[in-house]
C-alpha positions as CSV (number, residue, x, y, z in Angstrom):
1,X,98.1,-30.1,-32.3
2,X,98.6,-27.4,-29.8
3,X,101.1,-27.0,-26.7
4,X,99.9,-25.9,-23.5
5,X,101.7,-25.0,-20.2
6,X,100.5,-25.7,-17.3
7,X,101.7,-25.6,-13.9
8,X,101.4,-28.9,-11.4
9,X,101.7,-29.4,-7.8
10,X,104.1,-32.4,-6.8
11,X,100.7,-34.2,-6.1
12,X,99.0,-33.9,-9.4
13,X,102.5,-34.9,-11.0
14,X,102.2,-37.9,-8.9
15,X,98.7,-38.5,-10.0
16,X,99.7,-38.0,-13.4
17,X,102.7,-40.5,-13.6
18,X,100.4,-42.6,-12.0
19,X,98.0,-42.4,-15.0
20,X,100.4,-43.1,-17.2
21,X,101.6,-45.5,-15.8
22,X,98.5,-48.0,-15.1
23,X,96.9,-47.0,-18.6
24,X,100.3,-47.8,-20.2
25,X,100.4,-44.6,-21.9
26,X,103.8,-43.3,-24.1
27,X,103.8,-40.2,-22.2
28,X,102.3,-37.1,-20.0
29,X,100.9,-35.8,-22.6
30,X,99.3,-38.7,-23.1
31,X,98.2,-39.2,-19.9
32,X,96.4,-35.4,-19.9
33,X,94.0,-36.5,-23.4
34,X,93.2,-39.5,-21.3
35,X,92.3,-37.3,-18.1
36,X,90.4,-35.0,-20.3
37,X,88.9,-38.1,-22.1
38,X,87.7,-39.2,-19.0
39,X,86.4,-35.6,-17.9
40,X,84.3,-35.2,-20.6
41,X,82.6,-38.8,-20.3
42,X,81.3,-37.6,-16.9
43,X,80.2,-34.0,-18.6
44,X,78.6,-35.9,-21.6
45,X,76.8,-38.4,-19.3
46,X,76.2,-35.3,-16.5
47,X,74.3,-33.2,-19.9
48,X,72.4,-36.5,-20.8
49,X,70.2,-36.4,-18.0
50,X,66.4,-35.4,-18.4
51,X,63.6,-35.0,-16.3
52,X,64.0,-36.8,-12.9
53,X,66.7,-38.6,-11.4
54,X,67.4,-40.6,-8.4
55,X,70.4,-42.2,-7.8
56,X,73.1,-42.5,-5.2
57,X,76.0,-39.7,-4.8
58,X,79.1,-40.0,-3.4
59,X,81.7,-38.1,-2.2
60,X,85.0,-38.5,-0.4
61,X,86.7,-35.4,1.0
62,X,89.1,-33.8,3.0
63,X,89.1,-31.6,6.4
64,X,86.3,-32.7,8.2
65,X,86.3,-29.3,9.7
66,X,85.8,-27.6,6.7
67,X,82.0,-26.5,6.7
68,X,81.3,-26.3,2.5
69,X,79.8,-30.1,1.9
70,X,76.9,-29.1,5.2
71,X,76.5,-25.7,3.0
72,X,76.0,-27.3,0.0
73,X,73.9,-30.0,1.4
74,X,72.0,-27.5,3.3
75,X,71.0,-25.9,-0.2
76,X,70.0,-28.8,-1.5
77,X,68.3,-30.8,1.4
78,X,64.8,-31.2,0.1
79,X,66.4,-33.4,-3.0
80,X,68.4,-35.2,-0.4
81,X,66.5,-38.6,1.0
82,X,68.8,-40.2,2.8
83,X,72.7,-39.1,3.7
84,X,75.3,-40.9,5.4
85,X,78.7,-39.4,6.7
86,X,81.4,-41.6,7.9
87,X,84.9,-40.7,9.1
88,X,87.8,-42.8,6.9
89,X,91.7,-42.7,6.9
90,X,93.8,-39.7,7.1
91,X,91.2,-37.3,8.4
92,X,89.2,-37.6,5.0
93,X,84.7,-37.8,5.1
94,X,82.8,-40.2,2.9
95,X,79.3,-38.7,1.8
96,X,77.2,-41.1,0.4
97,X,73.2,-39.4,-0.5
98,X,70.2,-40.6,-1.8
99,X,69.3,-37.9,-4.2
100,X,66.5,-37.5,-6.0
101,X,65.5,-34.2,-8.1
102,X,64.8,-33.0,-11.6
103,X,68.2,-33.4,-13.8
104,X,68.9,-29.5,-13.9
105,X,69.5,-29.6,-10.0
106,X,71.3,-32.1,-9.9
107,X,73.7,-30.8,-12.4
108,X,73.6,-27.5,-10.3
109,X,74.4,-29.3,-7.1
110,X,77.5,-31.3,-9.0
111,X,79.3,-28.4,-10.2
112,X,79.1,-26.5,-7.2
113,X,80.4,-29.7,-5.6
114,X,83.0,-30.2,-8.5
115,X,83.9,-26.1,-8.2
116,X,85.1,-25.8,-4.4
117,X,88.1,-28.3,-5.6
118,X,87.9,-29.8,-2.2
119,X,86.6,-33.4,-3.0
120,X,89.2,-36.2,-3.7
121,X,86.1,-37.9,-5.5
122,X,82.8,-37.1,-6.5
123,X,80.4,-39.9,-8.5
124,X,76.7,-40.2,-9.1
125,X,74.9,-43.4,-9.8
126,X,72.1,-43.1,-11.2
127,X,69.3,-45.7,-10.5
């Protein structure tokens, strides 16, 4: 098995401990596989999809000021049917979308979701 480094904010060691913790796992380490376990079910089940999709997408986030979820949407507003975008807790934005496109832009629109690293949560349902 090999050893990697890495380095960790004092949120994602939070985070972490708090993985281990609810899953009941022996370790950190541990509690890593199980993140990656968990990554990699949302990869397999992102690369699964054919043809057309429709589901529902959402999205929490923080910094409501921040302008890159209207980008993105902009992009990708003739797949979006219906979006909703409420104000919660702590200055953090729900996004909820009705979303309905082939599978490859779908996939597009997740990762450049997934790549600005500025959503606390991001899950599709599909219908």
């Amino acid at each position: 098995m090999g050893i990697v480094s890495i380095s960790l904010n004092e949120e994602n060691i939070e985070a972490l401990d708090k993985i281990q913790q609810v899953y009941g796992l022996g370790g950190r380490s541990e509690a890593v596989r199980a993140s990656i376990f968990a990554a990699m079910s949302a990869i397999h089940e992102m690369e699964g999809m054919e043809g057309s999709v429709e589901g529902v997408l959402i999205i929490v986030r923080s910094n409501h000021a921040d302008p890159w979820m209207i980008q993105i949407q902009a992009k990708y507003e003739k797949y979006i049917k219906t979006q909703m975008h409420s104000h919660l807790q702590n200055h953090k934005c729900l996004e909820v979308m009705v979303v309905s496109c082939e599978a490859p832009i779908l996939s597009d629109m997740l990762r450049e979701i997934q790549a600005q690293g500025k959503a606390d949560y991001v899950k599709f349902v599909r219908s």
